[in-house]
C-alpha positions as CSV (number, residue, x, y, z in Angstrom):
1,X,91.3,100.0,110.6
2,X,94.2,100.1,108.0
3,X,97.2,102.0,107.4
4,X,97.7,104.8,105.3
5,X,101.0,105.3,102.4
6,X,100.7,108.5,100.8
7,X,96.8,108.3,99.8
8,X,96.4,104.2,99.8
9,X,94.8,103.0,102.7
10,X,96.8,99.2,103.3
11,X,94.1,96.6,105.0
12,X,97.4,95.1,106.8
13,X,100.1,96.0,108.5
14,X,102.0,93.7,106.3
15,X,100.9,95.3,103.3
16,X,102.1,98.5,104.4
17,X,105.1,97.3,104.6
18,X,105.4,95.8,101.5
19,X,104.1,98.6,99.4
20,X,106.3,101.2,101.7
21,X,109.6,99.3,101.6
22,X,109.4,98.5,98.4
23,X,109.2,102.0,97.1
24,X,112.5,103.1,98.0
25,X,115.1,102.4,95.3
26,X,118.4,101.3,95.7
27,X,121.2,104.4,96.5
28,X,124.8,104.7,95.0
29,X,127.1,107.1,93.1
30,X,128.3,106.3,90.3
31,X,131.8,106.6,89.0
32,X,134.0,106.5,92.3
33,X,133.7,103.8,95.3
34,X,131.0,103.6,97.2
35,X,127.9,102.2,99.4
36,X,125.2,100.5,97.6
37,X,121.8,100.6,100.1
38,X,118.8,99.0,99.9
39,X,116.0,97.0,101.0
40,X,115.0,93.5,100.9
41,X,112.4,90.9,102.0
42,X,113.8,87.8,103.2
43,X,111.6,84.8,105.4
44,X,109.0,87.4,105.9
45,X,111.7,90.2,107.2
46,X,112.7,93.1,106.1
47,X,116.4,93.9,105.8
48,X,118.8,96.8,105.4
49,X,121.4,95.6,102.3
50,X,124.7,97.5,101.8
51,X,127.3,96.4,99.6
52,X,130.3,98.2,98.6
53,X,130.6,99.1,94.9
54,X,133.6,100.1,92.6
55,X,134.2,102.4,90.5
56,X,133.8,99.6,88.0
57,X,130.2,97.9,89.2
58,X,131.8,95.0,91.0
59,X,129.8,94.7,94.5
60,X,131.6,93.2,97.3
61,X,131.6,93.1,101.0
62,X,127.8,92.5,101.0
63,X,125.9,92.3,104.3
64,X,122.2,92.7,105.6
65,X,120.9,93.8,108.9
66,X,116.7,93.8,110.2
67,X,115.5,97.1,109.3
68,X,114.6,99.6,111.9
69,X,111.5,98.8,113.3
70,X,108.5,100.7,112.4
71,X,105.2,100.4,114.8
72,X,102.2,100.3,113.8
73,X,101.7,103.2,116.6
74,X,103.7,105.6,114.7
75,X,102.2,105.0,111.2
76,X,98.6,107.1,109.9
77,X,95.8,104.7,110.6
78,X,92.7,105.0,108.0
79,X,89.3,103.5,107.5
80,X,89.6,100.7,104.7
81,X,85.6,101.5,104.3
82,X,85.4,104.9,103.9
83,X,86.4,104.5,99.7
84,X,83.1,101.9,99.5
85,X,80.9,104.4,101.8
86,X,81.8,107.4,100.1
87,X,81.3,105.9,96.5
88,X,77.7,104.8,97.7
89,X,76.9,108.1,98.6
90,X,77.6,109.3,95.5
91,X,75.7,106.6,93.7
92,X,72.9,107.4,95.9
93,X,73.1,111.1,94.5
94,X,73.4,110.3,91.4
95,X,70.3,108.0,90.9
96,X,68.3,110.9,93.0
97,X,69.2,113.5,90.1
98,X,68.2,110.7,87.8
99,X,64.7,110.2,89.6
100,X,64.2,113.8,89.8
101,X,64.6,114.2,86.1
102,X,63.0,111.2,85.6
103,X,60.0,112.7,87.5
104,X,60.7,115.9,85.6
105,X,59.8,114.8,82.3
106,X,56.6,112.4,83.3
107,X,54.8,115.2,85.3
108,X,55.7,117.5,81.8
109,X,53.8,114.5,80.0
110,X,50.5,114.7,82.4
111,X,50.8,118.2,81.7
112,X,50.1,118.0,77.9
């Protein structure tokens, strides 16, 4: 069982977090004071950064909390398999067409 991101099935629920938390870019507005957010992997743990940022790019008042916790109850579970399975099948399908042509032509050639 894995974990599903968007169409990405993750083997781990490590690796789900990784790819998810990693995809969200840092927020701010520029040109007036305001609250830089992002997120960032520290011992193993992901954290909720904020910073404050001037008008001018200075950051100060920098802090990080644990991010809210995600289950792995709440998250779309997939089968880390099924890609493997369903491209055998197809190879499978492919090689019959390939037979059956195959077979095509030789049974033309008893013909003659």
């Amino acid at each position: 069982m894995g974990y599903l991101q968007g169409s990405v099935c993750y083997d781990t629920w490590s690796e789900w977090q990784d790819a998810t938390f990693t995809g969200v870019p840092p927020s701010y507005t520029p040109g007036s004071t305001t609250y830089e957010a992002w997120l960032a992997k520290t011992a193993g743990v992901w954290n909720v950064c904020r910073a404050q940022l001037s008008s001018t790019g200075v950051r100060s008042a920098q802090y990080c909390v644990a991010a809210p916790p995600f289950t792995s109850g709440t998250v779309p579970t997939c089968d880390v398999g099924a890609p493997l399975l369903d491209g055998a099948a197809m190879g499978f399908l492919v090689l019959l067409v390939l037979l059956a042509g195959w077979g095509a032509i030789k049974m033309k050639e008893q013909i003659r």
